[in-house]
C-alpha positions as CSV (number, residue, x, y, z in Angstrom):
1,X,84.4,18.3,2.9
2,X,83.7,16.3,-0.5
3,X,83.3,19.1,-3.0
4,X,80.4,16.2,-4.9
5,X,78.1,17.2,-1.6
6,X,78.0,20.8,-2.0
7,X,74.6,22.1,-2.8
8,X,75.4,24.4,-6.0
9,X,74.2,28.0,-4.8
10,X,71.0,28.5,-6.7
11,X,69.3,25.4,-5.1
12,X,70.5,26.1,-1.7
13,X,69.1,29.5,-2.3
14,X,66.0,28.1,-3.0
15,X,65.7,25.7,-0.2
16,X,66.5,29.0,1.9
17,X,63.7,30.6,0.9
18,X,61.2,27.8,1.6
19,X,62.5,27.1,4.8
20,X,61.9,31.1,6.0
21,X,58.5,31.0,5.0
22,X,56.5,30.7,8.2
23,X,53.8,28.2,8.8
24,X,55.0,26.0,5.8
25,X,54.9,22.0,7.3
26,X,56.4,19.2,6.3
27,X,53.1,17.2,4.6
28,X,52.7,20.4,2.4
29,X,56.3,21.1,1.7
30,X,56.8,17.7,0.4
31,X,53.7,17.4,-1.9
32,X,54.4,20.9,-3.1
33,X,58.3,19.2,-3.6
34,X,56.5,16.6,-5.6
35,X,54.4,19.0,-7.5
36,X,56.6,20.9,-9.1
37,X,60.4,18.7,-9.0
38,X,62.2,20.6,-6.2
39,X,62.3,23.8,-4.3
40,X,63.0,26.0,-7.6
41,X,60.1,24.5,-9.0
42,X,58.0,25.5,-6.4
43,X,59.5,29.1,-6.3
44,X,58.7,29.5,-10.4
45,X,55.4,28.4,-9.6
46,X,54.4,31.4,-7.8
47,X,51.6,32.3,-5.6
48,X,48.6,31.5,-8.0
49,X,49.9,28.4,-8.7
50,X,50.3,26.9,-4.9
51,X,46.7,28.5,-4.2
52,X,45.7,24.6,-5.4
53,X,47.3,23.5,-2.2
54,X,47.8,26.7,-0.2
55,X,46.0,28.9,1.4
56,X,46.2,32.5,-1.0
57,X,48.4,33.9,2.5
58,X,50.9,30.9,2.0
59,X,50.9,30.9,-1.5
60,X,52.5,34.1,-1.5
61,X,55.1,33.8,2.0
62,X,55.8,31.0,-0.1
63,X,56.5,32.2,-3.4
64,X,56.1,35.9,-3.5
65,X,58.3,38.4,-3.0
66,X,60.4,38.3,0.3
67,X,60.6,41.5,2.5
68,X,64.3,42.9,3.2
69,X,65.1,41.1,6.6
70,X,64.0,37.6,5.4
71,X,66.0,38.5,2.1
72,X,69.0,39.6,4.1
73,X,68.8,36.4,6.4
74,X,68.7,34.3,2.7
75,X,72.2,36.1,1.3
76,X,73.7,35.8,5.1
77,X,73.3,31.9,5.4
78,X,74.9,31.6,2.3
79,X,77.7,33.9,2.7
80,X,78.2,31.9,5.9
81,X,77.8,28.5,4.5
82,X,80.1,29.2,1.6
83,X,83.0,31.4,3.8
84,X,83.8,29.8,6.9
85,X,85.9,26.8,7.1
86,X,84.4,23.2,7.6
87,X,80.7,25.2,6.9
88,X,77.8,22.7,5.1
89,X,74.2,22.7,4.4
90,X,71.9,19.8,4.8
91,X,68.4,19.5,3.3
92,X,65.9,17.3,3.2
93,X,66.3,15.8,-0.2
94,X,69.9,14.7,1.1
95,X,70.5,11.3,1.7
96,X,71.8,12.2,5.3
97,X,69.2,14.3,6.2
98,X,68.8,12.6,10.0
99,X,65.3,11.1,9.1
100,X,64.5,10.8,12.7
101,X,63.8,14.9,12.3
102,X,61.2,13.6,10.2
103,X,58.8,12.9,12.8
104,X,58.4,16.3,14.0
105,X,55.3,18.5,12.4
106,X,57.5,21.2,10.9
107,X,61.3,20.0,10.6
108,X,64.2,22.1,9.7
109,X,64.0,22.1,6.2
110,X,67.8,23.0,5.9
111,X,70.4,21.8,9.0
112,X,73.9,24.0,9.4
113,X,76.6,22.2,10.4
114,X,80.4,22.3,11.7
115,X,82.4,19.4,11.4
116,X,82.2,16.5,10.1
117,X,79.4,15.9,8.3
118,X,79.8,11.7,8.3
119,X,78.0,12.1,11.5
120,X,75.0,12.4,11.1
121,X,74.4,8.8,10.1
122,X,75.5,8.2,13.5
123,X,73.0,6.3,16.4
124,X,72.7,8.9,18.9
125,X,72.2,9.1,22.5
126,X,70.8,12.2,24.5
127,X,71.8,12.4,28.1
128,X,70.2,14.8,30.7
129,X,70.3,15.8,34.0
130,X,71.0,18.4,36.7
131,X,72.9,21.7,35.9
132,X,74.6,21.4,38.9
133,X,75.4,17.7,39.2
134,X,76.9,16.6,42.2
135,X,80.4,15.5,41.9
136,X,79.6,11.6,41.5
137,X,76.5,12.7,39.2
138,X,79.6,15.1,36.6
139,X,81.8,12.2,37.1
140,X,79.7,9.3,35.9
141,X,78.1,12.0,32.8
142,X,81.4,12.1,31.7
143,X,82.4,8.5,31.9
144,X,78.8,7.7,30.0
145,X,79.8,9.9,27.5
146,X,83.4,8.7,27.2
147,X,82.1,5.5,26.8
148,X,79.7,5.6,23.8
149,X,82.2,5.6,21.2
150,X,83.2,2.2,22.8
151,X,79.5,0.8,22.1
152,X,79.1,2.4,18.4
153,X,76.9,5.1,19.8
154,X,77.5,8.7,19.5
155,X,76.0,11.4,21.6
156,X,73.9,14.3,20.8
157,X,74.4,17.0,22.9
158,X,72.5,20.8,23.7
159,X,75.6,21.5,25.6
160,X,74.8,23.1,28.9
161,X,76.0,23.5,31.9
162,X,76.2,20.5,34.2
163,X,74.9,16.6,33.2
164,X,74.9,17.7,29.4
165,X,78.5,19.5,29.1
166,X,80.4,17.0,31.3
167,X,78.8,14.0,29.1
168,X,80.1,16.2,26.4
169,X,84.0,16.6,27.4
170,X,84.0,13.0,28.5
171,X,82.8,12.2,24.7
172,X,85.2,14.7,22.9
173,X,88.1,13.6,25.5
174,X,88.4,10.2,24.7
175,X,88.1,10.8,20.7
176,X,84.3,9.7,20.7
177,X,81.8,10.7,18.6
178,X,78.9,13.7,19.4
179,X,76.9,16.3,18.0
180,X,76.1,19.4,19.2
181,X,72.4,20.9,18.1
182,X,72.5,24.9,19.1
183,X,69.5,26.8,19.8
184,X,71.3,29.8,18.1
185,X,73.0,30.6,14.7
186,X,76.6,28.6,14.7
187,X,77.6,32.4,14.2
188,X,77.1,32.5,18.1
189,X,77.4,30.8,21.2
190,X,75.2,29.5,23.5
191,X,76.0,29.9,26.6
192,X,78.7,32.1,26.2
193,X,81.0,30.5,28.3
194,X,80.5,27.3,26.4
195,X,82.5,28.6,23.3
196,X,85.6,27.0,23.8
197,X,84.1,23.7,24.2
198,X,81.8,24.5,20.8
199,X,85.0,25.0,19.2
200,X,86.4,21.4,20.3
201,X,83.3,20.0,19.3
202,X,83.8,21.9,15.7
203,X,87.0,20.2,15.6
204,X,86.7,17.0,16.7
205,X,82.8,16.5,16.4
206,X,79.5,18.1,14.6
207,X,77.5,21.5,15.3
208,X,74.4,21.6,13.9
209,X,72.3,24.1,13.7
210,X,68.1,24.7,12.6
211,X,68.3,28.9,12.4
212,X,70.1,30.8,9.8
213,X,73.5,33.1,10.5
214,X,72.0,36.3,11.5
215,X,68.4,35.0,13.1
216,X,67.3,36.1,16.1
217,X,67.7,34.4,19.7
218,X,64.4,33.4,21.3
219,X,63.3,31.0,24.1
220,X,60.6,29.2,21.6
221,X,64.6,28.4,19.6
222,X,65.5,26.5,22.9
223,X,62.4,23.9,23.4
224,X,62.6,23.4,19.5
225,X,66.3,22.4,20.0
226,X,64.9,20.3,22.7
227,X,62.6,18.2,19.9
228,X,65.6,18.1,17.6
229,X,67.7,16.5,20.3
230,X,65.7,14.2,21.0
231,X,63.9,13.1,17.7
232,X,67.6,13.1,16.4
233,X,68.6,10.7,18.9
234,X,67.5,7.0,19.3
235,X,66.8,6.6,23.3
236,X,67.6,9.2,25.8
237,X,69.4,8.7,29.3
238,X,68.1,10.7,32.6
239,X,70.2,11.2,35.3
240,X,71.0,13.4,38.7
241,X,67.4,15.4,37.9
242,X,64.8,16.8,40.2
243,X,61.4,15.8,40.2
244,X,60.1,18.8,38.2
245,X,63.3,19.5,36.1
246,X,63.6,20.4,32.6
247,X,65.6,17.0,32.2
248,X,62.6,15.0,33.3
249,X,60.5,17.1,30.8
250,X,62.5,15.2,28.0
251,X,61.2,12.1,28.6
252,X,58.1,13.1,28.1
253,X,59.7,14.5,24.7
254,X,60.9,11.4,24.2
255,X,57.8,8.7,25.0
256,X,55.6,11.1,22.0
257,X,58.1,10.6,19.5
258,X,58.6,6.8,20.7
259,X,62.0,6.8,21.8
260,X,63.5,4.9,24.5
261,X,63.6,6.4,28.2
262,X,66.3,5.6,30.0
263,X,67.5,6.5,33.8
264,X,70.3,6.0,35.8
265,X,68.7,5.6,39.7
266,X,70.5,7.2,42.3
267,X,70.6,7.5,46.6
268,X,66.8,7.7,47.6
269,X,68.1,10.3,50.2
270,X,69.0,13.0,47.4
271,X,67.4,15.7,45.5
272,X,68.9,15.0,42.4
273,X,67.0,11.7,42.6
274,X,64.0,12.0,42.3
275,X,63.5,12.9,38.8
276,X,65.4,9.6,37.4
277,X,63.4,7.4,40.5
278,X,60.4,8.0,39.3
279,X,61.1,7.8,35.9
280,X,61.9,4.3,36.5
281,X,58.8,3.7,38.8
282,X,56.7,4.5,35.9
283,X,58.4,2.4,33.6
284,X,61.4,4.0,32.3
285,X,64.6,1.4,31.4
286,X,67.3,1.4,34.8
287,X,70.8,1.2,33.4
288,X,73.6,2.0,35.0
289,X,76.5,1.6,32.3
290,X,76.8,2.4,28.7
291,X,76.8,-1.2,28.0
292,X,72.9,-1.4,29.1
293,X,72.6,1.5,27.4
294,X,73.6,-0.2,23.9
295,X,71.9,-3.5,24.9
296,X,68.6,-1.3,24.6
297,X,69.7,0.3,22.0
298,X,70.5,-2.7,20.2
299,X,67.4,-4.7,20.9
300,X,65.4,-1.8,19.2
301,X,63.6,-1.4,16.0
302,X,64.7,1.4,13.9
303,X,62.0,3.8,15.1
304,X,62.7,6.6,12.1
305,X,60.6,7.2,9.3
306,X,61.5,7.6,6.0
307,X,60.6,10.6,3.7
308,X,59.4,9.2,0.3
309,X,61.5,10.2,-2.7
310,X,59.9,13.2,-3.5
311,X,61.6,13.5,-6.8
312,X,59.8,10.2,-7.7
């Protein structure tokens, strides 16, 4: 990684301690950002100082002292981020700070990544569907996702089993580009059995990750993975789903943060049907390639905002 994007240790520090303080949102953080010229700026304020904008309880998770676990989770990201190979810290001052993230109430304020970091100015692509695809259904995910690097597009994956790991392989197979966004610390895996293809995607691709080395796992961590996906990515593509599945909960995901639904139809007869079908019947895109797939794409306003310079 360029050495010139390194975050030098006291900032990062800084921007670890905003980002643990609970119930901070963006529209605050960034006028406090404003305020004060940067995340060490808001810390030297100190709690009386925010009161003007925060309640007297935020003022000080904010900028008072930390107890020992959030201060142990501070020193572990950055014992992680500056040990492990390949390791990097995004924030959102950085000019690759996806801004699509921006969109969501409270955003990561710091991203963890694997990888190459490049990527993340990349035009991604979700795709969803059944964790246990039918043979046809894992065969076309992975021939979608082998085909986006054809088409400029790279795909954003949560990687679990079925529709989203096959799309996956088929992306890091054929040397295209994809990003994984875990719902743990990149300290752990995921599913577990998913470790060796995290470690190709390492390799070859990004991880990114929203909770420090050393959080804790919770089920509230996997639906906020869910919004990063998908507010990361620029349309997302249904396919093989039931009519209640999680997969067909994304597009609903996707339609609040005005992205692009997309489904790939399927045999009338089948289970796995039903969730893309009636996406379609109520108005989701049909496509049936990844060329259609990139002709919606392409035809497509930027939908991401842009976070004002909040140096200026």
């Amino acid at each position: 990684m360029d050495e010139n994007l390194k975050i030098p240790e006291n900032e990062l520090r800084a921007w670890l301690v905003l980002s643990s303080a609970p119930g901070l949102g963006l529209k605050d953080a960034v006028a406090l950002l404003r305020e004060y010229g940067g995340p060490e700026g808001v810390l030297e304020a100190g709690p009386h100082r925010l009161q003007s904008r925060l309640s007297p309880e935020q003022a000080r998770q904010v900028a008072g002292p930390m107890d020992e676990q959030r201060q142990r989770s501070v020193e572990q990201a950055l014992e992680w981020t500056g040990r492990v190979s390949g390791a990097f810290a995004v924030t959102l001052a950085d000019s690759d700070y996806p801004r699509g993230l921006l969109q969501l109430s409270s955003p990561p304020f710091v991203l963890f990544g694997l990888g190459r970091r490049e990527l993340l100015r990349s035009r991604f692509v979700s795709i969803f569907g059944s964790r246990r695809p039918s043979p046809s259904g894992a065969r076309t995910a992975r021939e979608f996702g082998a085909g986006l690097g054809h088409a400029d597009l790279a795909l954003a994956s949560a990687m679990m089993e079925g529709v989203d790991a096959e799309s996956l392989k088929g992306a890091l197979s054929e040397g295209g580009d994809a990003a994984v966004v875990c719902a743990t610390p990149l300290n752990r895996v995921y599913p577990p059995q998913c470790r060796d293809l995290m470690a190709e995607a390492a390799r070859r691709g990004l991880v990114l990750g929203f909770l420090m080395p050393g959080a804790q796992f919770s089920e509230a961590n996997l639906r906020a993975r869910y919004y990063l996906l998908v507010a990361l990515s620029q349309a997302v593509v249904i396919m093989e789903a039931g009519a209640m599945s999680k997969a067909v909960g994304m597009a609903k995901i996707a339609a609040d943060l005005g992205r692009d639904v997309l489904a790939v139809p399927g045999d009338i007869h089948s289970p796995h049907s039903k969730g893309p079908n009636h996406l379609i019947r109520n108005g989701a895109t049909l496509v049936e390639s990844v060329q259609d797939i990139a002709n919606e794409i392409n035809r497509l306003s930027d939908p991401r905002v842009r976070l004002s310079d909040w140096r200026g």
